[in-house]
C-alpha positions in Angstrom: 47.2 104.7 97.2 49.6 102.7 98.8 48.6 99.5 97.0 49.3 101.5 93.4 52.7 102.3 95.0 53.7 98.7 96.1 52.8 97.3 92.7 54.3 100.2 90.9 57.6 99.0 92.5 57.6 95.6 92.7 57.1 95.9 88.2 60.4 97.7 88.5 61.7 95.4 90.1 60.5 93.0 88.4 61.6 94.2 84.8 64.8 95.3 86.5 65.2 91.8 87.2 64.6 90.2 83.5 66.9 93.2 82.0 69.5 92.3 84.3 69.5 88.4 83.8 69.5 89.4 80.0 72.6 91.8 79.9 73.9 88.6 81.9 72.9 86.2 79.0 75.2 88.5 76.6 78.1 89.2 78.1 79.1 85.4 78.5 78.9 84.9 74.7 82.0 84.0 73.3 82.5 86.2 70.7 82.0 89.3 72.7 85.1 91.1 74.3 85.0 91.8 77.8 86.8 95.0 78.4 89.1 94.2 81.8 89.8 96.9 84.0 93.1 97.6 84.6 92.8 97.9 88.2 91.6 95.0 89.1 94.4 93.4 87.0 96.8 95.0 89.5 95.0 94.0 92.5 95.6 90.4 91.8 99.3 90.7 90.5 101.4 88.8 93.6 103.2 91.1 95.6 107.3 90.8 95.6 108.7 89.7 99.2 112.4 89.7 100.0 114.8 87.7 102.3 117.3 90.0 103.5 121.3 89.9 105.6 123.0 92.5 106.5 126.9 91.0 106.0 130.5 92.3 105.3 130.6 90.0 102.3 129.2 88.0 99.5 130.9 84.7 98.5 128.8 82.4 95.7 125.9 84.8 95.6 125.3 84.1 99.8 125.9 86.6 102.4 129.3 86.2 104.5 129.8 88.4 108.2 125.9 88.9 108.2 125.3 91.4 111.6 123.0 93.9 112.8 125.8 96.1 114.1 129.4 96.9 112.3 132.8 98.4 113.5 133.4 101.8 112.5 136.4 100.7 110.8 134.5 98.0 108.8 134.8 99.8 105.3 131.9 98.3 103.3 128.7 96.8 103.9 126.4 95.2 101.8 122.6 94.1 101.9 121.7 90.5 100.0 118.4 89.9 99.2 116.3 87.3 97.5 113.5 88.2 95.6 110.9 86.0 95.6 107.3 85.8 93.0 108.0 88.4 90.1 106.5 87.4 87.3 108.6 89.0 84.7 111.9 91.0 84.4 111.5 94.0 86.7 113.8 95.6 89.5 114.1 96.7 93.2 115.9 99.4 94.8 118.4 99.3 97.8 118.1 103.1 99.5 120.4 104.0 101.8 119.9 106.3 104.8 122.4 107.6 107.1 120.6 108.8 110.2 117.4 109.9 108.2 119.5 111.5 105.5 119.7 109.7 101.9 122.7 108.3 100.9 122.8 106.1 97.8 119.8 104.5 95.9 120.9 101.4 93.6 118.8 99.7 91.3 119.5 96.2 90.7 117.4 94.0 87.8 115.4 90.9 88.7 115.0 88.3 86.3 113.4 85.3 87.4 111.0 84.2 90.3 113.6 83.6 92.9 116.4 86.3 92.5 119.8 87.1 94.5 121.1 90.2 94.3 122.6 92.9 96.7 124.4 96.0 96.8 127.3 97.5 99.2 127.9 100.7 100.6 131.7 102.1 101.7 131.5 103.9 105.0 133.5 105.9 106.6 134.9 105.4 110.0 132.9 108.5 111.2 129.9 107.8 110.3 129.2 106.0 113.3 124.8 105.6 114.5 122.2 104.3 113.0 121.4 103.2 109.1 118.8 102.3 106.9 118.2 100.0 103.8 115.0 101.0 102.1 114.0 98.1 99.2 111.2 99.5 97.3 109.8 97.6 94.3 109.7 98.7 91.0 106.4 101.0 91.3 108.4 102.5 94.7 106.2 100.3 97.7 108.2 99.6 100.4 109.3 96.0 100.6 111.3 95.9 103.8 113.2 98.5 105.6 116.1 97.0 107.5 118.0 99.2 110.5 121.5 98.5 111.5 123.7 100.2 113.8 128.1 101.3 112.9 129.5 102.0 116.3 132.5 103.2 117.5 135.6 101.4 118.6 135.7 101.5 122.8 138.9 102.7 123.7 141.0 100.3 125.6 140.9 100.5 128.9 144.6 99.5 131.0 
């Protein structure tokens, strides 16, 4: 009984052998369309990365004052970036937190493979703690999130 069952398998898997090397045979002619699935597509589209500064200024597209930590009295500061390996036109997105609480989103184009671009936010002297940029990509992933401190002016001492 046993023998009957051992053959009876190994014709299966023989004949699912020769219909699996033919369905092979057909799929690689040329004029058959081979449907792609679109998610695989996306698993091999390059992932965006970004160079970032903190700074109090931008002067020919570069950062200027870059920092981790600001004055309370500093007024504005922005975040550069360069955005490095997108393919076509498409766009990130500077979000600004103020300790955990959203502030500003800006969306800002990027048009080439190596991209500059930044954005600014005006603070007020009393908003004094910690901050966060957010850059998400276009679909929303988190590129980078980037912490930076506005602290108080120390009173002078005599």
């Amino acid at each position: 009984m046993w023998k009957r069952i051992i053959s009876s398998v190994f014709v299966l898997l023989i004949i699912g052998c020769l219909c699996g090397s033919a369905q092979e045979g057909t799929a690689t002619q040329p004029d058959k369309k081979v449907a792609v699935n679109p998610q695989a597509k996306e698993a091999v589209k390059p992932a965006l990365t970004v160079e970032t500064e903190l700074c109090t200024g931008i002067a020919d597209r570069m950062p200027t004052g870059m920092a981790e930590s600001f004055p309370a009295d500093v007024g504005k500061v922005y975040l550069w970036c360069q955005v490095l390996g997108a393919e076509d036109s498409t766009l990130v997105r500077h979000v600004w937190y103020y300790k955990g609480e959203h502030m500003a989103t800006v969306e800002l184009p990027v048009k080439s493979s190596s991209w500059r671009t930044w954005s600014s936010k005006n603070l007020l002297p009393a908003w004094t703690g910690d901050w966060e940029v957010k850059i998400l990509d276009a679909d929303g992933n988190e590129l980078k999130s980037i912490p930076f401190q506005v602290v108080a002016a120390q009173p002078e001492t005599e």
